[in-house]
C-alpha positions as CSV (number, residue, x, y, z in Angstrom):
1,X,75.8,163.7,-45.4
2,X,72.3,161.7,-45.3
3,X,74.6,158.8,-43.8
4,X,75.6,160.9,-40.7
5,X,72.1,162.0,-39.9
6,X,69.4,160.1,-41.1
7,X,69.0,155.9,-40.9
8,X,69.9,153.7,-44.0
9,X,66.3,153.7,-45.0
10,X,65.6,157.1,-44.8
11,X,69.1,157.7,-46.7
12,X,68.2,154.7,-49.4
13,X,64.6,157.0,-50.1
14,X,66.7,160.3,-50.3
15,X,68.7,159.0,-52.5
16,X,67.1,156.6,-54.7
17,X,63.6,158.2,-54.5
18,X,63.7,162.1,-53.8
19,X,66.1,163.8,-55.2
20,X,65.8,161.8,-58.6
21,X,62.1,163.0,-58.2
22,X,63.4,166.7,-57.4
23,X,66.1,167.0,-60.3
24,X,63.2,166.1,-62.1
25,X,61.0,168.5,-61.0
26,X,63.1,171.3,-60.9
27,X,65.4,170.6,-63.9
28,X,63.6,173.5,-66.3
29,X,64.4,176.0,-63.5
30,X,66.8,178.7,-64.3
31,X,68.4,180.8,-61.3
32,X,70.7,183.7,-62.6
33,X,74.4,183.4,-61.5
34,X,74.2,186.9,-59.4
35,X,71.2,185.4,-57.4
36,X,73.2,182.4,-57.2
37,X,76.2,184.7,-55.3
38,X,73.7,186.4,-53.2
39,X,71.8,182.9,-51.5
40,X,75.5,181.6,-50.8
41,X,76.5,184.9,-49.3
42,X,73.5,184.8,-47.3
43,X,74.0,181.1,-46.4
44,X,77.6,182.7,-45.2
45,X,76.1,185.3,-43.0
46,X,74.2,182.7,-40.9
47,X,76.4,180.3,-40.9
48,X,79.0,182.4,-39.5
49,X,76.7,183.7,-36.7
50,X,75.4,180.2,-36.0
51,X,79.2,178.9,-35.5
52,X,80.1,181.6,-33.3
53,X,77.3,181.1,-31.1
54,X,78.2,177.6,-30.9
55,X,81.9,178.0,-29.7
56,X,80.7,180.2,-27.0
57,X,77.2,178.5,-25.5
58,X,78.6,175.6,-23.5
59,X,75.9,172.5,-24.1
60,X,76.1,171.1,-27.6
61,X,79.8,170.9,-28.9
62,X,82.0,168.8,-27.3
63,X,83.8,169.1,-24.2
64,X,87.4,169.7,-25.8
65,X,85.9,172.6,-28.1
66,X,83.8,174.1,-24.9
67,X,87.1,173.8,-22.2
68,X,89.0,175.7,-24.9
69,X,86.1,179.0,-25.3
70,X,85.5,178.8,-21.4
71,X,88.8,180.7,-20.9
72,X,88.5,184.7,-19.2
73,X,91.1,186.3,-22.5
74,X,88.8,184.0,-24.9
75,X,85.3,185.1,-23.6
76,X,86.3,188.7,-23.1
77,X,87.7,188.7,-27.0
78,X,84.2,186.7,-27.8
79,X,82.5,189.5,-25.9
80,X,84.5,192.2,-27.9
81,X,83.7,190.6,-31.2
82,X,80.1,190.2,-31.0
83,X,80.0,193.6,-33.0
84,X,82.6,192.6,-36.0
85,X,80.7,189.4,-36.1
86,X,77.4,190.6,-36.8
87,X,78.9,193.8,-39.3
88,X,80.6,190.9,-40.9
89,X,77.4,188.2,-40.9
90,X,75.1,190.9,-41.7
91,X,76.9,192.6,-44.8
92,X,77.0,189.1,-46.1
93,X,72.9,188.7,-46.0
94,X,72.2,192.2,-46.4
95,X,70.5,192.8,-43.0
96,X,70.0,196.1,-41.9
């Protein structure tokens, strides 16, 4: 992942400097498995709101993936599931 966004000597210090440094630091830390289920459900809830905003706003994906959402049947059913979306993102983070 470091590869695709970061330069080969920022991805050389992340690698061979930081997180050695960080699985150090944090190596005596203890996080209960239920905790554990509830960050990755709330990592789910946002990133199912922030990938269906995506496919609908027309500027950063590419063209191919834009052409295809810019059709009337698929933006009226985006419109229509703006509410299931955000039930189903939001019961995954717990908002209210």
């Amino acid at each position: 992942m470091c590869n695709l966004l970061l330069s080969p000597d920022q991805t050389d210090f992340i690698v061979q400097e930081y997180l050695p440094l960080l699985q150090n630091a944090t190596s005596d830390i203890r996080v209960p498995f239920s905790e554990k289920i509830s960050i990755v459900s709330m990592g789910l809830g946002v990133i199912v709101k922030i990938l269906f905003a995506f496919l609908y706003q027309e500027k950063e994906l590419p063209f191919f993936i834009t052409n295809f959402f810019d059709r009337a049947f698929l933006i009226k059913f985006g419109s229509h599931a703006i509410p299931f979306v955000n039930l189903v993102a939001d019961s995954l983070t717990g908002f209210e």
